[in-house]
C-alpha positions in Angstrom: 56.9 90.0 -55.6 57.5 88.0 -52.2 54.2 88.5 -50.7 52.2 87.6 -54.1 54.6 84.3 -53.7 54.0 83.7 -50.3 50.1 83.9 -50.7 50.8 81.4 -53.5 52.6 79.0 -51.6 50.2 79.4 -48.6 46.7 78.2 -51.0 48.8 75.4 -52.6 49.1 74.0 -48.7 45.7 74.8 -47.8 44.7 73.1 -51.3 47.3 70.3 -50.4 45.4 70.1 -46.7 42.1 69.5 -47.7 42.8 66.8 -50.8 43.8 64.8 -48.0 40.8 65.3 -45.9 38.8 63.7 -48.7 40.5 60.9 -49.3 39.6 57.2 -48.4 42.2 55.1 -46.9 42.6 51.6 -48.4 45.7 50.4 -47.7 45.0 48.6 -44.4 42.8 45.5 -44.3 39.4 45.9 -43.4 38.5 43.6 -39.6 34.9 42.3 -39.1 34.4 42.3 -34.9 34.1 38.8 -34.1 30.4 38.1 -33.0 30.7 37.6 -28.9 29.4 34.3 -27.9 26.2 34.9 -25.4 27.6 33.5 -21.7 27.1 30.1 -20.6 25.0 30.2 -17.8 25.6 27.7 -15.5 22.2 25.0 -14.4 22.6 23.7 -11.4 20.6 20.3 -12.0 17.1 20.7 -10.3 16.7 18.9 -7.2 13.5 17.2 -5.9 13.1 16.8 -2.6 12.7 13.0 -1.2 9.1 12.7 -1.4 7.4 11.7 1.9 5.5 8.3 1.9 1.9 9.1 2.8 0.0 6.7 4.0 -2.7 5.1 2.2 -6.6 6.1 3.6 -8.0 3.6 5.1 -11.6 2.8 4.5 -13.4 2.6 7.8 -16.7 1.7 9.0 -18.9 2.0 12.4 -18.6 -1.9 13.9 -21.7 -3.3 14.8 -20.2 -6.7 14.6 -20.5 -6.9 18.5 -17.6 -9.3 18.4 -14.7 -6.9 19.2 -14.7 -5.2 22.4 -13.1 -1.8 22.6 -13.4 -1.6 18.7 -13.0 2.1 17.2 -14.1 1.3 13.6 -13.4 -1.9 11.0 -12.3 -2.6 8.0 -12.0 -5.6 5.5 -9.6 -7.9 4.6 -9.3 -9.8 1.6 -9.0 -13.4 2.1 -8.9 -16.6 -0.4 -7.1 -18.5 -2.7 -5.0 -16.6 -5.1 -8.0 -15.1 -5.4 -10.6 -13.4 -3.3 -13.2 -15.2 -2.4 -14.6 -13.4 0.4 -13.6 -10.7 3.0 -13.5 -10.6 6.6 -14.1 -7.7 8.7 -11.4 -6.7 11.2 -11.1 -4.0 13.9 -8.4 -0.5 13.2 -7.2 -0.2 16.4 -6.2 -4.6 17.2 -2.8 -5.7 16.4 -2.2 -7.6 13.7 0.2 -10.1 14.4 0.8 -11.6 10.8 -0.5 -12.6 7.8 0.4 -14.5 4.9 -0.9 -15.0 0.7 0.0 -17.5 -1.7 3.0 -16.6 -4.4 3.6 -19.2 -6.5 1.8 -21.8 -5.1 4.0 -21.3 -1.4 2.8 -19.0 1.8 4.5 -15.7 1.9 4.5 -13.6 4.9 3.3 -10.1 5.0 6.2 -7.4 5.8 6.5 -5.7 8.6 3.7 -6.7 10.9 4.4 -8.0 13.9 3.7 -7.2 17.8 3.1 -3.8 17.9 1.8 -3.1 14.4 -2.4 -2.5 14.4 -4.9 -3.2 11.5 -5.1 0.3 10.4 -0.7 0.7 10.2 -0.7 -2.4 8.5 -3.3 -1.1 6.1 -1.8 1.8 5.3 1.5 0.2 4.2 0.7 -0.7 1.2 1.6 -4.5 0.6 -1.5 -5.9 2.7 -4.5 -4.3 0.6 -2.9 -5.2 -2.5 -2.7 -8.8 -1.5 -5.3 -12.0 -1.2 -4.3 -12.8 2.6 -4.7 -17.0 2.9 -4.1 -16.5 6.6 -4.1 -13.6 9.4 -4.1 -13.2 12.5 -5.3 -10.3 15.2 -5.4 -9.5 19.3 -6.5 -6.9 21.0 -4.3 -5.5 23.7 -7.5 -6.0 27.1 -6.2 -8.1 30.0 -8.7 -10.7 28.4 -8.3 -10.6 24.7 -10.4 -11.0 21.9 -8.2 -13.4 19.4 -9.2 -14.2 16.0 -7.4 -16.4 13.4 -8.4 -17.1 10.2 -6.8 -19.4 8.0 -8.0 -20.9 4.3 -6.9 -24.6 3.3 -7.1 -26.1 -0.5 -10.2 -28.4 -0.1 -7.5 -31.2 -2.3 -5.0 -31.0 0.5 -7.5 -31.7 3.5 -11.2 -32.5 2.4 -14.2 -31.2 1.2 -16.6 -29.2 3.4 -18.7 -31.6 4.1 -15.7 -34.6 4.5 -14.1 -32.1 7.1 -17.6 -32.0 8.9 -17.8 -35.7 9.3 -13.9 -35.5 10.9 -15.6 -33.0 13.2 -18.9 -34.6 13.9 -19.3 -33.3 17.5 -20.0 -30.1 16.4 -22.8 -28.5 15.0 -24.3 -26.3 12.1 -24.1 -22.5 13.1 -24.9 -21.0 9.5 -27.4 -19.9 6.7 -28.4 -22.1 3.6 -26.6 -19.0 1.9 -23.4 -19.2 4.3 -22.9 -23.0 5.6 -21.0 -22.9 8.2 -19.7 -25.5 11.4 -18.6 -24.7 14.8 -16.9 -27.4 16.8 -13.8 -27.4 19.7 -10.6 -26.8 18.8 -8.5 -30.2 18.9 -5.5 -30.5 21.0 -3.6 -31.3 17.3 -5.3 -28.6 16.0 -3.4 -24.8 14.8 -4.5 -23.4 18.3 -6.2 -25.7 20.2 -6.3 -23.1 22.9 -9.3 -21.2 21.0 -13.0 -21.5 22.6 -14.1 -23.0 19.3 -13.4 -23.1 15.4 -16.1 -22.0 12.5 -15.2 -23.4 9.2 -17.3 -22.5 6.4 -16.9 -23.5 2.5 -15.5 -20.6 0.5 -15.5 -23.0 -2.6 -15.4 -26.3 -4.1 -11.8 -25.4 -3.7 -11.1 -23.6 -0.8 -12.3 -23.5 2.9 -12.3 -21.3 5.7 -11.6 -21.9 9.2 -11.5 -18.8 11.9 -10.3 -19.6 15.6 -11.9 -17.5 18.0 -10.8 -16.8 21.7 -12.3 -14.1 23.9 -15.3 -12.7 26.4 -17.8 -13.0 24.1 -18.3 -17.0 24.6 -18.6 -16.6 28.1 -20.9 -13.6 27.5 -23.4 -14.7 25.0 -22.5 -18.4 24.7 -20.7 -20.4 22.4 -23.5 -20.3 19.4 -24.3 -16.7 19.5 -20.6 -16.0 19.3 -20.2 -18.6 16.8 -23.1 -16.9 14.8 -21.3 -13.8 15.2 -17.5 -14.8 14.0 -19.3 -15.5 10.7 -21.2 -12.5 10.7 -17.8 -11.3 9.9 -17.6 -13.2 6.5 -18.9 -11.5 3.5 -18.6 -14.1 0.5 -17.8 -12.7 -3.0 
C-alpha cells in the first residue's frame, strides 16, 4: 500500500515537472534592443597644399633684329593707348627697368620691375602680358649698353605726327609709306636727351610713338641704319 502511493506521488511530480517546461512566461515585459547608432567617424577637413605659382611660358623667338647685342631670343610687348596698337620686340635676357599703362585715363606703373628684373621674369609675372604698356623701358647689362625707351603720347596733348615733325624739322624721314617714321636728336629738354637719336612714328590719328635709342649700333652702322633698325622693331596692328 506505501509503495503503490509513493509511485503515485512520484508521476504526479514528474507530471507537475514537465507542465512547467511547456509553459510560456508572460508576466515580464517584453524589451526591443535599442538599434546601436553606427560610429561617428571623425573627417579631418582635407587640406590642399599651397599651390606653387608657375610661371607663365614665355613666347620666344630667334632675334634677327641686329639691334640688341648679346641677345638670347625676343619677345613682344604690347604697346598703345588703352589699346594695342602695335607691338615692339624686346630681348629675354635685358633688364627691364619699368613700364607703365594707362588706368583710368592716369599712368600706372608696372609691379615689381625694377634693376635687376629681365624681360623674360617680368614676363612671366603675370601683370605685364595682360597689360597695353604706354611706356617701357630696357638695358642690357655690357660695359656699353644698348638702351631703348619707348614711350606713346595722346596726339591732343602734343601734336599730330606731322605737327611734331615740323617742331623737329632737322631731322629726317627713316620709314616706309606703310610705317612713317622720323629720326632726329634728342633735345636737351627732351625725356633723355642723352640718347643718340629719337624715332617717332604715328601709331594713330590718336596716338604716337616715340623710342629713344642709345648704344654701339650708331657708331657701328650709323645713325640711319640703326634708326631703320629701332623701327624694324615696331609691328603695327
Amino acid at each position: 500500500m506505501k509503495k503503490k502511493l509513493y509511485l503515485a506521488l512520484l508521476m504526479a511530480a514528474m507530471l507537475s515537472v514537465a507542465g512547467c517546461g511547456k509553459k510560456t512566461g508572460t508576466s515580464e515585459a517584453e524589451t526591443t534592443p535599442e538599434p546601436t547608432e553606427a560610429p561617428t567617424v571623425s573627417q579631418e577637413a582635407e587640406t590642399t597644399p599651397e599651390e606653387e605659382t608657375v610661371p607663365e611660358e614665355v613666347t620666344a623667338q630667334t632675334d634677327d633684329t641686329g639691334v640688341y647685342y648679346g641677345s638670347n631670343g625676343v619677345t613682344e610687348l604690347n604697346v598703345g593707348r588703352d589699346t594695342t596698337l602695335c607691338t615692339i620686340k624686346v630681348p629675354l635676357n635685358y633688364i627691364l627697368g619699368g613700364a607703365s599703362y594707362l588706368q583710368d585715363g592716369s599712368e600706372v606703373s608696372v609691379r615689381d620691375l625694377g634693376a635687376t628684373v629681365t624681360v623674360e621674369e617680368g614676363m612671366q609675372q603675370g601683370e605685364l602680358p595682360n597689360v597695353v604698356t604706354s611706356s617701357f623701358s630696357i638695358t642690357s647689362l655690357d660695359a656699353q649698353p644698348t638702351v631703348i625707351e619707348a614711350l606713346t603720347y595722346d596726339t591732343s596733348e602734343v601734336g599730330s605726327y606731322e605737327e611734331l615733325k615740323e617742331m623737329f624739322s632737322d631731322g629726317k624721314d627713316v620709314g616706309t609709306e606703310d610705317a612713317p617714321a622720323w629720326m632726329y636728336d634728342a633735345p636737351e629738354t627732351s625725356h633723355d636727351p642723352n640718347a643718340d637719336f629719337v624715332v617717332m612714328m604715328p601709331l594713330s590719328d590718336s596716338a604716337v610713338l616715340t623710342i629713344y635709342y642709345q648704344g654701339p649700333l650708331t657708331t657701328e652702322e650709323g645713325k640711319d641704319a640703326a634708326a631703320q633698325k629701332v623701327c624694324g622693331l615696331v609691328t603695327m596692328k
